[in-house]
C-alpha positions as CSV (number, residue, x, y, z in Angstrom):
1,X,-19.0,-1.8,9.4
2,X,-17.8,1.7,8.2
3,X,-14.3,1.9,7.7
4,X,-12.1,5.3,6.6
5,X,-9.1,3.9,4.4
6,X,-5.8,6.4,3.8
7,X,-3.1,6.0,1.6
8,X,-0.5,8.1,1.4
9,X,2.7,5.8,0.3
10,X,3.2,6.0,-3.0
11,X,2.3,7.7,-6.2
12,X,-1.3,9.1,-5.0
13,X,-3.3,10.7,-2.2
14,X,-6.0,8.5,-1.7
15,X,-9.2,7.8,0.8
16,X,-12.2,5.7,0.9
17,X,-15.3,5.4,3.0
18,X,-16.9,1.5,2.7
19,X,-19.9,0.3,4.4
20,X,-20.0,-3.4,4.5
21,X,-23.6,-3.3,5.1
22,X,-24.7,-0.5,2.7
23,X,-23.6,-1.4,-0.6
24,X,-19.8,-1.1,0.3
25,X,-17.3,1.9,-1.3
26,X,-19.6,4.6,-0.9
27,X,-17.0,7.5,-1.3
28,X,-13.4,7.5,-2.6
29,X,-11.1,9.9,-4.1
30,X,-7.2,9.3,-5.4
31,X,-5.4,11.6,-6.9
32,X,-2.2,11.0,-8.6
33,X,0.8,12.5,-6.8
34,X,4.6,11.8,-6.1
35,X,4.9,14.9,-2.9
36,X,2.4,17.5,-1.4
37,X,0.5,14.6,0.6
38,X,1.0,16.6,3.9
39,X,-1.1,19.6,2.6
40,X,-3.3,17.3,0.6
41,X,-4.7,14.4,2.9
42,X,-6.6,16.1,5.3
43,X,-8.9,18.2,3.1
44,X,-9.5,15.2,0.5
45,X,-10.5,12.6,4.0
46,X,-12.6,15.4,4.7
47,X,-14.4,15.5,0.9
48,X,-14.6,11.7,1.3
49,X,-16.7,12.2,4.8
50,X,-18.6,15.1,2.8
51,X,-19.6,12.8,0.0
52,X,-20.4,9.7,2.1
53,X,-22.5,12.0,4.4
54,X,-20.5,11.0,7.6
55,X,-19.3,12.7,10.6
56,X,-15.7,11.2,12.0
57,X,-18.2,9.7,15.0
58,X,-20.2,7.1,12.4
59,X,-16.8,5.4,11.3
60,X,-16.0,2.3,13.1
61,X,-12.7,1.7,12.1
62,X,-9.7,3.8,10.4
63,X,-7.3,1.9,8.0
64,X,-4.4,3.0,6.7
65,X,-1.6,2.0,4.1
66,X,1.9,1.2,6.4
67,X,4.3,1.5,3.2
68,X,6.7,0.3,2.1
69,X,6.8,3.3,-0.3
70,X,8.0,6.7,0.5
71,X,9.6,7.5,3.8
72,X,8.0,10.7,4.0
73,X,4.4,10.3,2.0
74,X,3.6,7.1,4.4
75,X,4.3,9.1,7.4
76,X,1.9,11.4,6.8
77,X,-1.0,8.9,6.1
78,X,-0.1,7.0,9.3
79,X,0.4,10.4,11.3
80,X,-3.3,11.1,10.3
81,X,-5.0,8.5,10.6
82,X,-3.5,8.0,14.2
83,X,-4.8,11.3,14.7
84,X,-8.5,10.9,13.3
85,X,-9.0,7.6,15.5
86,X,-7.4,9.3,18.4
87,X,-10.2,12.1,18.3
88,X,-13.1,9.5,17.2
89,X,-11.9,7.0,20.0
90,X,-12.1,4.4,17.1
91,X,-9.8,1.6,16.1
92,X,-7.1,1.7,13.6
93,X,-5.3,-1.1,11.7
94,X,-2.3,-1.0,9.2
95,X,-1.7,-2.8,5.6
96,X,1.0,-2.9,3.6
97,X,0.9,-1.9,0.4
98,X,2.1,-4.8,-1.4
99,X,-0.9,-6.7,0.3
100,X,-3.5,-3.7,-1.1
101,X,-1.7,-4.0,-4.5
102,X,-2.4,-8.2,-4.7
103,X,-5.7,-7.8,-3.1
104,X,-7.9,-7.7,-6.0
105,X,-5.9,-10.0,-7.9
106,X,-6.1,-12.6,-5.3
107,X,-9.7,-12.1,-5.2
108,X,-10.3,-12.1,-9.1
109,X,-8.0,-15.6,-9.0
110,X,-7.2,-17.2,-6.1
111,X,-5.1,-19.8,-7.5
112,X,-3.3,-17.9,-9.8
113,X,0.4,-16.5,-8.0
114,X,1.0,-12.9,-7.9
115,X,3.9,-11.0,-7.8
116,X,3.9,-7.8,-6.5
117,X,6.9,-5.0,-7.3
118,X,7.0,-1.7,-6.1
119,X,9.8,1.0,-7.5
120,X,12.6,1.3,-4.9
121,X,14.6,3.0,-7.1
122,X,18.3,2.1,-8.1
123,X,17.8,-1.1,-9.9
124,X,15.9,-2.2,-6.6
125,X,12.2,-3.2,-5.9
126,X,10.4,-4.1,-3.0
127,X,8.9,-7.4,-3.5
128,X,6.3,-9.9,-2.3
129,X,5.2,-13.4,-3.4
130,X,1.7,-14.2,-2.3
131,X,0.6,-18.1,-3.8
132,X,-2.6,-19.6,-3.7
133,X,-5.1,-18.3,-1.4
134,X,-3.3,-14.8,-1.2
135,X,-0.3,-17.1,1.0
136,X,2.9,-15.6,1.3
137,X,5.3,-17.5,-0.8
138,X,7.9,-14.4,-0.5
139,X,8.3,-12.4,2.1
140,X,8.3,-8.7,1.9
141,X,12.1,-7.6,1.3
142,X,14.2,-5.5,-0.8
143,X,15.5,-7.2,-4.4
144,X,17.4,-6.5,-7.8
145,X,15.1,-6.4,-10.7
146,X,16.6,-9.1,-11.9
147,X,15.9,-11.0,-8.3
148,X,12.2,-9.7,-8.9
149,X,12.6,-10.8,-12.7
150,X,13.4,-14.4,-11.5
151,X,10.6,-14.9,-9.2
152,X,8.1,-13.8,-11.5
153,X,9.5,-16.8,-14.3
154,X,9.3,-19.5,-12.1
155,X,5.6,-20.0,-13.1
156,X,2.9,-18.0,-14.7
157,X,1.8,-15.1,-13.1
158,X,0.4,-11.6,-12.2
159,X,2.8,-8.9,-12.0
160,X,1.4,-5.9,-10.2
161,X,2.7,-2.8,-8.3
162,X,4.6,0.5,-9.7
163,X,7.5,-1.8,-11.1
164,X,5.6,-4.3,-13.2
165,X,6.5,-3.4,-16.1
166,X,9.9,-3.1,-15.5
167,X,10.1,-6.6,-13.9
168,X,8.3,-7.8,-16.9
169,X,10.6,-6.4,-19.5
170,X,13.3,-7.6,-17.6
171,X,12.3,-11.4,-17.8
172,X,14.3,-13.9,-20.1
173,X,12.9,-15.9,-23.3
174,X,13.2,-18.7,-20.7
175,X,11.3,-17.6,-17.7
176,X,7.5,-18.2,-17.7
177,X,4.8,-15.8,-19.7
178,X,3.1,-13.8,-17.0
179,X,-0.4,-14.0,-16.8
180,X,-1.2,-10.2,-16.7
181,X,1.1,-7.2,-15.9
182,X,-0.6,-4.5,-14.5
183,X,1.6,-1.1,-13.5
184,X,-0.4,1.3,-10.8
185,X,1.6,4.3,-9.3
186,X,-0.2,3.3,-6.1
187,X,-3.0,0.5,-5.0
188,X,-6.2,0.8,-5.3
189,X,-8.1,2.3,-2.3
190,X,-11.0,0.6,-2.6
191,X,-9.1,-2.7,-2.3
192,X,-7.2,-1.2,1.1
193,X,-10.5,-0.1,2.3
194,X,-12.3,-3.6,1.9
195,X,-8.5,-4.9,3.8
196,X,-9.1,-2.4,6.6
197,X,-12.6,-4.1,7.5
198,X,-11.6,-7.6,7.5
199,X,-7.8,-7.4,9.3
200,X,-7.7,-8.3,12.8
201,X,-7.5,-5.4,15.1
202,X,-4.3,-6.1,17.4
203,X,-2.3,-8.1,15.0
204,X,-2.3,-5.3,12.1
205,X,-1.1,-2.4,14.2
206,X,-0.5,0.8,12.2
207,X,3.8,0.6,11.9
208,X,6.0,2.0,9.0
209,X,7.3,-1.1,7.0
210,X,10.6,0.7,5.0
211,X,12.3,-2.7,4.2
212,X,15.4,0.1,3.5
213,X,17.2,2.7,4.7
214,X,16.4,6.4,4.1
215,X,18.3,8.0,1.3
216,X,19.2,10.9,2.9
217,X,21.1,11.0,6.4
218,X,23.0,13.6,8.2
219,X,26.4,13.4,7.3
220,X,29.0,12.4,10.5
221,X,30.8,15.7,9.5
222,X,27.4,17.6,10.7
223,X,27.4,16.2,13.6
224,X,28.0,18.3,16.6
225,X,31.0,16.4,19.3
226,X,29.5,15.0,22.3
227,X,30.7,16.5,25.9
C-alpha cells in the first residue's frame, strides 16, 4: 500500500509517501512552521510525489492529521487532502495528533504509559492517556497543566507532544519520575504515515477534532440585526 500523509496542525508543514511493500517512508519532508501552511502544503506534497517518483494516480490512500492543534493550520491540511483524494478517486482517513505523537512510543514500548500534551495555550493543554497496548486510558480533552501534571505522576511514564516539558517541569517531588520527556513542535510524519495505512477506512473519517473553542469570534456588537 502507498499512502500520502499531511500534517498541517501544529508547529510544521509536513508530508510523507510510505510504501508498505517497498521498504516503507520513501519520501518525507517537515518543515518547522507556526503559519504560512496554506501557501506551503501544496508545493511541498508535490516535492514529496517528485522525490518518491509518484503520480497522484499510484497512491492508494491519503492520510491526514485531524488536529487538535491550530484552528486554521489543520484546516488547511484536511482541505487538501480532501481535495487530492477527490481528484485521485482514492480513500482518505483522519488521525489525531495526539495518536501520531504516542505512535512511536507505543511501538518502541508497548507497556510503558504515555502521556501526550499538546500546547493549548493559557495554562491549558490538550491531553491524552494511552496505557498499555497504545489503550486509551484518557480521553482526548482539554486540561490545566497542573491536570496534565497529575496524570503524568501517577506512574512512570513518557511525556510527549509540544507541552512536555512544561508538564514535566510542572510535576511535584511526589509524583512519579517520567520515563522520557520528549518536546516535538509537531509529530512525526513518518509515524502519521505508517497510522494512515493501518486505520480502518470508515471509522477514521477525516473531521477537525478542536476539543476548544476558537479564540477569536465576532463580537455580538458586529453583528448586523436580523429583519
Amino acid at each position: 500500500m502507498r499512502v500520502l500523509a499531511m500534517d498541517t496542525a501544529l508547529g510544521a508543514c509536513s508530508a510523507a509517501v510510505l510504501d508498505t511493500v517497498y521498504g516503507g517512508i520513501i519520501a518525507a519532508v517537515s518543515q518547522p512552521m507556526a503559519r504560512g501552511q496554506a501557501e506551503a502544503l501544496m508545493p511541498l506534497v508535490q516535492r514529496v510525489m517528485n522525490d518518491a517518483s509518484l503520480a497522484f494516480a499510484d497512491i492508494d490512500r491519503i492520510a491526514v492529521t485531524t488536529g487538535p492543534g491550530s484552528f486554521t493550520g489543520l484546516r488547511v491540511g484536511i482541505a487538501a487532502a480532501r481535495g487530492i483524494a477527490l481528484a485521485a478517486g482514492r480513500p482518505i482517513v483522519g488521525l489525531t495528533t495526539l495518536a501520531a505523537y504516542a505512535a512511536p512510543h507505543v511501538a518502541a514500548d508497548d507497556t510503558c504509559p504515555v502521556v501526550v500534551a499538546i500546547d493549548a495555550r493559557h495554562g491549558q493543554v490538550y491531553l491524552q492517556v494511552f496505557g498499555p497496548g497504545g489503550r486509551t486510558l484518557t480521553a482526548p480533552r482539554l486540561a490545566t497543566l497542573r491536570e496534565a501534571a497529575h496524570a503524568a505522576g501517577e506512574a512512570p511514564c513518557c511525556i510527549v507532544g509540544s507541552a512536555a516539558d512544561a508538564v514535566a517541569g510542572a510535576m511535584s517531588v511526589a509524583d512519579a519520575v517520567p520515563v522520557a520527556v520528549e518536546a516535538r513542535a509537531a509529530p512525526d510524519i513518518a509515524w502519521a504515515a505508517r497510522m494512515g495505512a493501518v486505520l480502518p477506512e470508515g471509522q477514521s473519517p477525516p473531521k477537525p477534532q478542536y476539543l476548544r473553542a476558537p479564540d477569536a469570534q465576532p463580537q455580538n456588537a458586529a453583528q448586523l440585526p436580523r429583519r
